[in-house]
N, C-alpha and C positions, 0 to 999 in steps of 0.2 A: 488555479490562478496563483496561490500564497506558491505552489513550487515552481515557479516561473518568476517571480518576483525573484525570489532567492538564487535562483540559477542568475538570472540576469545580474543582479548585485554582486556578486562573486567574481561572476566574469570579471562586470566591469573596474571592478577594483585591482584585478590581477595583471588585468591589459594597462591599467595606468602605471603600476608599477613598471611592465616591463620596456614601455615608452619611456619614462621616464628616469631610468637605469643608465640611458646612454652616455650619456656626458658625466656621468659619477665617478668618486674615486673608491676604492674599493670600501672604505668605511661607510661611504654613502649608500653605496649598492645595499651591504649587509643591511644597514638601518631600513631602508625602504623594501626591501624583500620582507624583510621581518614583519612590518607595515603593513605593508600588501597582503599577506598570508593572515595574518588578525583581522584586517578587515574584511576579507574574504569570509571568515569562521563567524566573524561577528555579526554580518552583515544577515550571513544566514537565519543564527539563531535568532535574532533583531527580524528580521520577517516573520517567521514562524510565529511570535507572541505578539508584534506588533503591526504585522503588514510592513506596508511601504516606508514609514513615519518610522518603522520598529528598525526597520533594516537601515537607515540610515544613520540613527543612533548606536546602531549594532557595530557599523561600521566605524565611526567614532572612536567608539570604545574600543574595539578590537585591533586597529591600528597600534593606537598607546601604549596595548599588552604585548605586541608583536615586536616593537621596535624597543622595548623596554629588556628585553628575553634575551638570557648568555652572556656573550662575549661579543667587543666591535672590534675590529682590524683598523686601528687608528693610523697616522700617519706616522707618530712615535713609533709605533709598532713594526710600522714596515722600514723604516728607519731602523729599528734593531736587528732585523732579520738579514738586511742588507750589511749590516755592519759586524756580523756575526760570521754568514757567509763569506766575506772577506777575511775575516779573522781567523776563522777556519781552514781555509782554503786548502787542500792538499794534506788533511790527516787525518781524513777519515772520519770526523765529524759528522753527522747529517743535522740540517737546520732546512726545518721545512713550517709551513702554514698548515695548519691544521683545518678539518670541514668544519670546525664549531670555534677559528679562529683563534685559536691556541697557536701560541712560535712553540713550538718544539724540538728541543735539542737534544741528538741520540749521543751518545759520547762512549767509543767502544773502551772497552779493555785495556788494548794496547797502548791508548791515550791517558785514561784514568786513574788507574789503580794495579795496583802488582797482585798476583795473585793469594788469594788468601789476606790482601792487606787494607786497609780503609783509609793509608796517608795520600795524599794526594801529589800526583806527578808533577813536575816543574814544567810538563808542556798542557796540562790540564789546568792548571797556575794560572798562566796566561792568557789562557782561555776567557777563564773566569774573571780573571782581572778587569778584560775589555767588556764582559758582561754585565759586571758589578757597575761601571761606568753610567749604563744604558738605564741602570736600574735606578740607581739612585737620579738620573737627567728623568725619569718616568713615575713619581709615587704614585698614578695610578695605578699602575700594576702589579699582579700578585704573581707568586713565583710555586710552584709545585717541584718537589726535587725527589725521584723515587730509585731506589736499588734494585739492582736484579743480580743473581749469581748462575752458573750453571748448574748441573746435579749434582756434583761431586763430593761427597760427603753430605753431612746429615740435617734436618733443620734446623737442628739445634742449633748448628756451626752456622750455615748458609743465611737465614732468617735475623739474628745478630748486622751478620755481615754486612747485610745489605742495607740495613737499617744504617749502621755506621758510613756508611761508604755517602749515604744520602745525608747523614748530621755533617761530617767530615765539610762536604761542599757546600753545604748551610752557612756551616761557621765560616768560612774562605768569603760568601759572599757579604757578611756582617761585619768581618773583623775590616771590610772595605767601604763601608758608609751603608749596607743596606740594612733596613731595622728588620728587625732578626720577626718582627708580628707578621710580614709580609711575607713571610718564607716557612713552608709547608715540607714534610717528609716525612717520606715512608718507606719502609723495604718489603718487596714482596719474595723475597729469595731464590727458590727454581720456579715457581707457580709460574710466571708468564714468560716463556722463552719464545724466541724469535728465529731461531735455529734448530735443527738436530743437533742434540748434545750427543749423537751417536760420535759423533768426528770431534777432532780437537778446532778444526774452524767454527765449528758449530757451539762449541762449550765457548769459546772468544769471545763470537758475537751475543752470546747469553749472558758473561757476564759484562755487565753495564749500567751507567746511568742516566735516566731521562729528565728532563727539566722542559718544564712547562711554563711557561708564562702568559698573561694572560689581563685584560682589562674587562671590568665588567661593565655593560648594559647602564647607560644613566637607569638610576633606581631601581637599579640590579645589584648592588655590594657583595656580590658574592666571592667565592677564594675559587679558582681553578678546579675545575671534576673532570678533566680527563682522567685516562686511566692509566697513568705514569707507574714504571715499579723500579726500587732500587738495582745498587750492582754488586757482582760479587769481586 
């Protein structure tokens, strides 16, 4: 009987979520998924020690833990990705939404940095210019900015590099009104490539850098965890 309660509680908390999805906008979706799936978890454990009384409570609870968890896809947000995408348009950029709603922005080589160097290009500038914009119009948002290089030489050289290449774009988006607290960086050197470094398109697209940005969860304050790595 107690796993029949629980099954049924679970259901029915998943099915109102996904009735109630339809007319959302995507901040809304994420927040009631999140919702749905706590209550679902809580609903269970909330039976099992309390019965019926239990799973209600369970449910309760487990909603507030569901819809509280990560990151939201705000309307700021989708407003930056739009206005990024536009910004970008035609150089190679990618600016996409991330599964844990993260804006994520790939920024190859060609656009960024020369090689072997961590100054930043006068079409990577402008970039950032119109990003620094969005950032400063958004303090709830937190910014992750990581390095990547290809294999070419040694960690000693590459590991540096990529570390600077991601300070380098820090500084570009602070010396523009963003507070330097809200801006994260790190370089991971060759360790996560995206390409064969067999080929020289393959070393290009390796070395680069990613930026993540990101809004946490009411009573979530957390700084962006995707897995961003500088460029070389």
């Amino acid at each position: 009987m107690k796993t029949r309660t629980q099954a049924t509680v679970a259901v029915l908390a998943l099915a109102l979520v996904a009735t109630g999805c339809a007319n959302m906008n995507e901040s809304q979706k994420g927040t009631a998924k999140g919702a749905g799936i706590g209550a679902a978890a809580g609903a269970v454990l909330g039976a099992m020690t309390g019965g019926s009384s239990g799973a209600a409570k369970g449910a309760a609870i487990g909603a507030g833990v569901g819809a509280i968890g990560g990151y939201v896809w705000t309307q700021r947000m989708e407003d930056q990705r739009k206005k990024m995408e536009t910004a970008t348009q035609g150089t190679g950029i990618d600016v996409v939404k991330t599964a844990d709603n993260q804006l994520k922005i790939n920024v190859p080589s060609d656009i960024s940095f020369d090689v072997g160097r961590a100054d930043i290009k006068a079409n990577f500038a402008t970039v950032l210019d119109g990003f620094a914009q969005g950032l400063v119009a958004n303090p709830q948002a937190r910014v992750r900015i990581v390095g990547h290089t290809d294999n070419t030489g040694s960690d000693a050289v590459n590991d540096p590099l990529s570390v600077n290449r991601a300070t380098h774009t820090r500084d570009h988006l602070v010396a523009r009104g963003v507070d330097v607290s809200r801006v994260d960086v790190s370089g991971m050197g060759e360790r996560q490539p995206i390409a064969s470094n067999d080929t020289a398109e393959g070393r290009a697209r390796n070395r680069r850098v990613e930026i993540f940005m990101a809004e946490a969860a009411p009573a979530a304050a957390q700084a962006p965890t995707s897995t961003a790595a500088p460029v070389r």
